[in-house]
LUMKOL-37188 format. One record per residue (C-alpha): x, y, z. Coordinates in steps of 0.5 Angstrom, whole numbers, plus 500, padded with zeros to 3 digits. Example, Ala and Ser with C-alpha at 12.3 -4.5 7.8 and 13.67 -1.06 7.14 Angstrom:
BEGIN
525491516 527498514 
***
This chain:
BEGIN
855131373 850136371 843133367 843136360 838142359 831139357 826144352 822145358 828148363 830153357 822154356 821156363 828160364 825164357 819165361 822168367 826172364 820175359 816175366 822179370 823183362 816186362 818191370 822193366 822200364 821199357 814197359 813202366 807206363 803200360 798197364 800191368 797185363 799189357 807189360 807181360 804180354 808186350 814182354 813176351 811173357 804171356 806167350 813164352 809161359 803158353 809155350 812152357 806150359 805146351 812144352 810141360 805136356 800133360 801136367 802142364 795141359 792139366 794145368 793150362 786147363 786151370 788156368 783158363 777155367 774160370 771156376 778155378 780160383 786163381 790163388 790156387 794156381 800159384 803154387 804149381 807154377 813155382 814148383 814147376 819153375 823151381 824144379 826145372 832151372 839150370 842149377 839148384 836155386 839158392 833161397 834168395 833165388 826161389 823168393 824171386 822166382 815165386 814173386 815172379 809166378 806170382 806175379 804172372 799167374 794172375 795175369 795168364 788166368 786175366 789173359 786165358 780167361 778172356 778178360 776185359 780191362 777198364 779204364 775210368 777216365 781223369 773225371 770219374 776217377 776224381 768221382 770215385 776218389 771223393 766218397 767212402 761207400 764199401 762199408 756200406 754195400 752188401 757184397 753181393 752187389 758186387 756183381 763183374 759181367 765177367 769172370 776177369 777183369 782189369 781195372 786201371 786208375 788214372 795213370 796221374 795217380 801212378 805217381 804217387 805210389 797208388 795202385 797201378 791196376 786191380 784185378 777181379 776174379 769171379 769164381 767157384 769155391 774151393 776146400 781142401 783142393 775141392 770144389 765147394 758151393 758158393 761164389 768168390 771174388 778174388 782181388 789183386 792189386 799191384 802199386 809201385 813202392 818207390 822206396 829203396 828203389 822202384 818196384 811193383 808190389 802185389 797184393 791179394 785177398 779172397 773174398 766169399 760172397 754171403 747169400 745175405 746183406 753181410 756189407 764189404 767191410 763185414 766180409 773183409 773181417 773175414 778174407 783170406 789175407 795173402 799179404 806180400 813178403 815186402 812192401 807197403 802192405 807187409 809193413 802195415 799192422 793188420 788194422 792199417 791192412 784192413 783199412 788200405 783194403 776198404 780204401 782199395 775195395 771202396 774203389 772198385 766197388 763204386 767202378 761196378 757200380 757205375 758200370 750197373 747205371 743205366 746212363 754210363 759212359 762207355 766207350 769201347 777203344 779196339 786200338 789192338 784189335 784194329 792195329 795193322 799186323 802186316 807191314 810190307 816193304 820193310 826190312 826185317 829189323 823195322 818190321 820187328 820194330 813195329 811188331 813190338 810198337 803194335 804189342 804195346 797196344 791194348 783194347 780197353 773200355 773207357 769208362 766214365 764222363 769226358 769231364 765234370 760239368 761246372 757252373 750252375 747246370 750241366 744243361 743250363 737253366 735257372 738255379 735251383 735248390 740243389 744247382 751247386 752241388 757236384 756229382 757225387 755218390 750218395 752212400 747206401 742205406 738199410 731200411 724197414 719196407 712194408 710188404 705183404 697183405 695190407 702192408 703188414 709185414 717188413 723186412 729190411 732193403 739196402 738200398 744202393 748207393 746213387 749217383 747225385 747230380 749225374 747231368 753233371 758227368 759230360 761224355 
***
């Protein structure tokens, strides 16, 4: 005789479904973060983690303390999705309900953890696109102001089967289910496979940050590699991983790094923060209507120039020796610097990778 169907089964089932919901194409143009919680993703899992009592406030606790690796969350979430179904699940079925975890549960600790989300604008993500500078950077440099954020590439190249959206997790070190000194950045990435039929694909790598100049490329030798069990980077051999990594890290690199320059575009747009909750005068049906519409909204930094000046000068003026040349980043370099008495003594600096020609980039 089948047990009876607990709260807590019926509050994971409405999750799933929500989870599974947001890739739908109801919500195909939104951001990753913004699709799950438009769907009701984000607060059905809150609910069924309240449900769950105290495992479940154990795990809520995870899940929102931003010194707890993200990855290590995945694992729980499944077993507690798998153990608590209408029925035993086949295999099939399993493989799904873990993709599915595992697509949420980064975007609950996003979400928990207070995250931000960037967005660079058509010209800076043509910037970013036009240099290769990660090998060259020290990972260290790459410091988030935030424990999670969201990056969202122009959403022109989402057509192309790029990557629809990266996220950055700054936490502890953990070994053997413990914590560990040290710092890690966890990256996510998620791109649509267009073939055999539209689907997202999600992707993840762990990176320990070195207390020395080990670059991004050297500590990529190193990454704890998650690769899906389908999809593009499944298919690739571990030479073409690592290099679609780089591509993908150079990305978000030179993202940070713009963000660090004094004289950055940025704007801040609260177009959820702002949006009206209260619509008196309207019937029921219109009213959940539009409660749906606000959910699709999302706050968000705009980041980057309005667009790339061209001509001679973003400022006018006469010609002058390097006047055609766009704005570009020119990569990083090591060198010798002379410290000490009387200048005695070296030791090797990295410099980092500088904007040229940033009177260029017009907010």
């Amino acid at each position: 005789m089948p047990r009876s169907r607990t709260a807590l089964d019926l509050a994971i089932e409405e999750a799933l479904l929500r989870t599974v919901h947001a890739d739908s194409g109801a919500f195909d143009r939104l951001p990753v973060p913004i699709r799950l919680r438009a769907a009701g993703a984000v607060q059905a899992w809150r609910d069924a983690r309240r449900i769950a009592g105290p495992h479940g406030a154990v795990f809520r606790s995870a899940v929102a303390d931003s010194a707890y690796p993200p990855d290590l969350l995945c694992n729980p979430l499944a077993d507690l999705a798998g153990g608590h179904g209408t029925a035993r699940f086949d295999h099939h079925t399993n493989i799904l309900i873990a993709d599915a975890c595992a697509n949420s549960v980064f975007v609950q600790a996003f979400w928990e953890r207070n995250g931000v989300l960037y967005e660079p604008t058509p010209a800076l993500h043509q910037l970013l696109n036009t240099s290769d500078i990660a090998a060259d950077v020290p990972l260290r440099m790459m410091c988030p102001s935030v424990p999670a954020l969201f990056i969202i590439p122009d959403r022109a190249s989402w057509l192309e089967g790029d990557v629809e959206a990266i996220a950055v997790f700054t936490h502890g070190s953990w070994k053997n289910s413990a914590p560990a000194p040290g710092r890690v950045l966890t990256f996510v990435t998620w791109s649509r496979s267009i073939q055999p039929i539209p689907t997202l694909e999600m992707g993840m790598v762990n990176l320990t940050v070195p207390e020395d100049d080990r670059t991004i490329s050297q500590a990529l030798e190193l990454a704890t590699h998650h690769p899906p069990r389908r999809g593009m980077l499944a298919e690739l051999s571990p030479e073409q991983a690592r290099a679609e990594w780089l591509r993908r890290l150079d990305y978000v690199a030179k993202m940070l790094l713009y963000l660090s320059l004094d004289d950055v575009h940025v704007r801040r747009d609260l177009a959820y923060s702002e949006a009206p909750r209260s619509f008196p005068g309207l019937g029921r049906r219109k009213r959940e209507l539009r409660q749906a519409e606000v959910e699709q909204l999302y706050d968000r930094y705009v980041v980057g120039p309005a667009q790339i000046a061209e001509g001679p000068s973003a400022h006018g003026g006469e010609l002058v020796g390097h006047a055609h040349i766009p704005a570009h980043w020119r990569r990083g370099h090591f060198r010798m610097q002379a410290h000490g008495p009387r200048s005695s003594l070296r030791k090797v600096m990295f410099i980092k990778p500088t904007l040229v020609r940033s009177d260029r980039l017009e907010p």
